[in-house]
C-alpha positions in Angstrom: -47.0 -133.5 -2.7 -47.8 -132.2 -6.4 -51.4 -131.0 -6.2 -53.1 -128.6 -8.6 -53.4 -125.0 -7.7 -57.3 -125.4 -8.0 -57.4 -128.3 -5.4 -55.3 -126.0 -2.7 -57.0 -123.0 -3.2 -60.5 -124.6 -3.1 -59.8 -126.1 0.5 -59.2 -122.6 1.8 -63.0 -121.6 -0.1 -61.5 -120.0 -3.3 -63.6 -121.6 -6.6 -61.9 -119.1 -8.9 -57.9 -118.4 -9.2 -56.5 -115.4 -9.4 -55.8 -115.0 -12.7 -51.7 -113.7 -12.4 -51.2 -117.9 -10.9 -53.6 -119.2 -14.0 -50.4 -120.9 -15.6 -50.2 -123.8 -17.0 -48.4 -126.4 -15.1 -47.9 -124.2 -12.0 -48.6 -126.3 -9.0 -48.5 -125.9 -5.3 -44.7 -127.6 -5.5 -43.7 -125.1 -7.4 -44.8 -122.3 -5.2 -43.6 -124.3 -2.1 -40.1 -125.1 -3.9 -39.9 -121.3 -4.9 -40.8 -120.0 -1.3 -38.4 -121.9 0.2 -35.5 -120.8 -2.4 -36.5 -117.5 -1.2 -36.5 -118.2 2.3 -33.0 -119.5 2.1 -31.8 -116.5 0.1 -33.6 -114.2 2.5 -32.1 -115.9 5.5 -28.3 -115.8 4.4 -28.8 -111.9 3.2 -29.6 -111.2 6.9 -27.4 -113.3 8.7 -24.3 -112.1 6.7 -26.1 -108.4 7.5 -25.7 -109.4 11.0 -22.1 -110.7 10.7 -21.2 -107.5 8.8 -22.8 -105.4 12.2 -21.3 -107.6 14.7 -17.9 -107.1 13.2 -18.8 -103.6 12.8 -19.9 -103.1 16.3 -16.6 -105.1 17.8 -14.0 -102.5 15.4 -15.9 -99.6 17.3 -15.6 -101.4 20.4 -11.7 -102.9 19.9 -10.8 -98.9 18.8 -12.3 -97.1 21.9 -10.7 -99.5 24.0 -7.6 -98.5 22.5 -8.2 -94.7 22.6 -9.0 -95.0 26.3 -5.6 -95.7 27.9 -5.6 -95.9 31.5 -2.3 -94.3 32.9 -0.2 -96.4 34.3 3.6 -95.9 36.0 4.5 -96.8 32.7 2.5 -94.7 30.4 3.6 -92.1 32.9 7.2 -92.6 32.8 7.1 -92.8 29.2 5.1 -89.5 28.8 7.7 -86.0 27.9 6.1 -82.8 29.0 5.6 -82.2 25.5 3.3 -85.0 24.9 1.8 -84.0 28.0 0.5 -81.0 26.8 -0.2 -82.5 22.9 -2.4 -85.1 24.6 -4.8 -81.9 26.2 -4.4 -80.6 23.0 -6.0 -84.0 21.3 -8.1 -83.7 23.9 -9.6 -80.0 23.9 -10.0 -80.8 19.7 -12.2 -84.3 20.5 -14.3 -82.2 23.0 -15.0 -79.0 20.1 -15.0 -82.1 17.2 -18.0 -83.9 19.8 -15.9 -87.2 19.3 -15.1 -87.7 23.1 -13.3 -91.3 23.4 -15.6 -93.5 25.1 -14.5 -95.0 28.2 -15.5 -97.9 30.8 -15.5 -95.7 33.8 -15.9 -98.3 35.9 -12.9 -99.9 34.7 -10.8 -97.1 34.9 -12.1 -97.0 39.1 -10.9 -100.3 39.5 -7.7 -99.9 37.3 -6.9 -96.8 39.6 -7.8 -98.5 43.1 -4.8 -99.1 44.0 -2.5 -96.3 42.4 -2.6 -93.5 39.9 -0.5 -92.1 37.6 -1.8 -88.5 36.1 0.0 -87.1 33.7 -0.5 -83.7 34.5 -1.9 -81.3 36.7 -4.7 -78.2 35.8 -5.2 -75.6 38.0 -8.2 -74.1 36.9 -11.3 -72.2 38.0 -14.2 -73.9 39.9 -16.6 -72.5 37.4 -19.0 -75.1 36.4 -18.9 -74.6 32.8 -15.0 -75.1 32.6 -14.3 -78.8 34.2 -10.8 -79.6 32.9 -11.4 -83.7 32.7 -14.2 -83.0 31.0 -12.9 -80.3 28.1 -9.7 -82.0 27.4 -11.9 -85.3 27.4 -10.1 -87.2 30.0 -10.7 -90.0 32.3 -10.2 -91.2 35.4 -7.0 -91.1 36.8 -5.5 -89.0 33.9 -4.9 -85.7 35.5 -4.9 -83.7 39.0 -7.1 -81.1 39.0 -6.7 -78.0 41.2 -9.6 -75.8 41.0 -10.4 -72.4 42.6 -12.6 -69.3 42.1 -10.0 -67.5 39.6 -7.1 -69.8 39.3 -4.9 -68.4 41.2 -2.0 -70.3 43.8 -1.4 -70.2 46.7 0.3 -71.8 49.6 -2.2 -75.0 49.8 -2.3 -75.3 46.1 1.5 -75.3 45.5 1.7 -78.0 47.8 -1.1 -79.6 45.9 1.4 -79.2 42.6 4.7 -80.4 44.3 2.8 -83.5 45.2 1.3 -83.8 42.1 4.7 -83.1 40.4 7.3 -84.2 42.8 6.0 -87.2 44.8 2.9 -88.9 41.7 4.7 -88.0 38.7 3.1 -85.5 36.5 4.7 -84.3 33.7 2.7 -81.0 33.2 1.3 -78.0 34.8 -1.6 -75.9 33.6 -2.9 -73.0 34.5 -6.2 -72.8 33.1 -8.4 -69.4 32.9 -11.5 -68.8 31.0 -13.7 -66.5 29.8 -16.8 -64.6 31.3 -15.0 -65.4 34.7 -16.8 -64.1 37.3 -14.2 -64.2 40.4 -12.1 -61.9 37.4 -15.2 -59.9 37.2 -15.6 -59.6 41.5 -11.9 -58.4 41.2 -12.6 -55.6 38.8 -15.4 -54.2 40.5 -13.7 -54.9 44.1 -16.4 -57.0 45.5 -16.7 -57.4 49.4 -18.3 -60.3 50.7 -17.0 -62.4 53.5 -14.3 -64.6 53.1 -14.5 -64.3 48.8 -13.0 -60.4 49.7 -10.3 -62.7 50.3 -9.9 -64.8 47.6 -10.3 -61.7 45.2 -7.2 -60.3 46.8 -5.3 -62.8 45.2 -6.8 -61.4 41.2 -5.9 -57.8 42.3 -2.5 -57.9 40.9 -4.0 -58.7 37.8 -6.3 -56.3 37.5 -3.3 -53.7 39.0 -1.1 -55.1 35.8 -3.5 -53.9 33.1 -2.7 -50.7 31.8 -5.4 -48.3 30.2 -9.2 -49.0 29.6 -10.5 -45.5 31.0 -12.5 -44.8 31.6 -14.2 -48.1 32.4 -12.3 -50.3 34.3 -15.4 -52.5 35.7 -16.9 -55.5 34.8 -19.3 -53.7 32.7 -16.1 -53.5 30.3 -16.1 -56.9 28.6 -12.5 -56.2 26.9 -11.0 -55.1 30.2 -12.1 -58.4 31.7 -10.8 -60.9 29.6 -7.4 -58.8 29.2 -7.6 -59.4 33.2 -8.0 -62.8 32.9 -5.3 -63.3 30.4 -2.9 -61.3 32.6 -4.0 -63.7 35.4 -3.4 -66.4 33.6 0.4 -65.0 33.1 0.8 -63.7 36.2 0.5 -67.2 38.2 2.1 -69.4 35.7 5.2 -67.1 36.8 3.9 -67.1 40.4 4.5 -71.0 40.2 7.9 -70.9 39.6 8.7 -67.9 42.1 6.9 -69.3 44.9 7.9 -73.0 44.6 11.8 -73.7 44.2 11.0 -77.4 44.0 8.6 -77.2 40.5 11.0 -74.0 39.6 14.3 -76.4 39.6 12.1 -79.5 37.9 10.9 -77.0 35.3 14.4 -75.6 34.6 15.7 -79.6 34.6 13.2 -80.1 31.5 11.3 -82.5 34.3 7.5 -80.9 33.8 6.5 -78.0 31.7 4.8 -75.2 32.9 2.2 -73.2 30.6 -1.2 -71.4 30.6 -4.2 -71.4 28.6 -7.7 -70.0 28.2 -11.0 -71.7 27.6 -14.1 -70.1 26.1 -17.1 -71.0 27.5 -18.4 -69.9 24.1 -16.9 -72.1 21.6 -15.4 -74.8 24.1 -12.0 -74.1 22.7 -8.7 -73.7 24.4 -6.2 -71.6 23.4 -3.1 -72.4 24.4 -0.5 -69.1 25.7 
């Protein structure tokens, strides 16, 4: 209905208009007509805003589904020990970069219920700073992981790697060490406590293997400790292939590839021997 302005505005007690709506001929149907124009222009600007972050939000969704590639016996199969180790390399540079892939766990536990296919294995230490799925930013069912104060092998985890190898598939081994170790430390300083005396015996040749650093050959000594660790590191990959003819003759064969690397609880990086 076309009423004058005075007639609205006097039945909600104003006597006097405002005098920016003083125009001649402005009515209440032109107000109403103008309100609703920009109600209608209002409404499309946010419902195309809301198309343009729906299809925003289902790109991010459609890519991290991609990214996050559940292994399979054919992802597996069609996985070269080189690619093995350039997808922990992707990895270890998502994890420093903070742009981990995101991943329906859950999906990848009932994906993997009833099989997995890793595609490789990481011996590395039990430290808690330095979990391998974790710094190479992987998911479920994407690697074996073989951990143990100082990441060392021996009889019970070279079985652990011909199964993982041999019998599951996986086309890469890495021996992971890392910096600020403290089992490396134990060994320097020839720690004896209960069964760890033990498991330090396994670091000794390590710590035998490094020549020089005199007169300080302790813990205290943080160059003589890393230079352990890095000899550690060495000293098993080649432990591997002495001790286990089976991942020795797959190795030679071009089957799995066989490497160490060290990762700095500092930076998060790993650097790849």
């Amino acid at each position: 209905m076309n009423l004058p302005l005075s007639v609205y505005f006097k039945e909600f007690g104003i006597t006097q208009l405002p005098t920016n709506i003083k125009q001649k001929g402005v009515t209440m149907k032109t107000i109403d007509t103008n309100r609703r124009n920009f109600m209608k222009k209002a409404s499309s600007s946010l419902i195309a805003a809301a198309a343009g972050s729906s299809l925003a939000l289902s790109a991010i969704k459609a890519h991290a589904a991609q990214s996050a590639v559940t292994q399979t016996k054919q992802t597996q199969s069609a996985t070269t020990p080189q690619k093995a180790l350039q997808m922990l390399k992707e990895g270890n540079d998502r994890f420093i970069q903070g742009k981990m892939t995101q991943r329906d766990l859950m999906q990848q536990v009932k994906a993997t219920g009833s099989g997995q296919f890793p595609f490789a294995a990481i011996v590395s230490c039990m430290d808690s700073r330095a979990s391998a799925e974790l710094i190479f930013d992987q998911g479920i069912g994407d690697i074996f992981s073989a951990r143990i104060a100082g990441n060392f092998v021996d009889d019970e985890i070279l079985g652990s790697l011909e199964f993982a190898c041999a019998a599951a598939g996986a086309k890469l081994i890495l021996v992971l060490g890392h910096t600020e170790c403290g089992a490396i430390k134990g060994a320097c300083d020839d720690v004896v406590l209960g069964s760890l005396t033990q498991t330090l015996s396994n670091i000794k040749p390590a710590v035998a293997a490094v020549p020089g650093f005199e007169p300080d050959r302790s813990s205290k000594n943080d160059q003589f400790v890393q230079a352990v660790a890095d000899k550690n590191v060495v000293l098993t990959v080649e432990r591997i292939r002495e001790r286990s003819p089976i991942l020795r003759g797959m190795a030679n064969k071009g089957q799995i590839g066989l490497g160490g690397a060290m990762y700095d609880v500092h930076s998060g990086k790993v650097t790849f021997i």
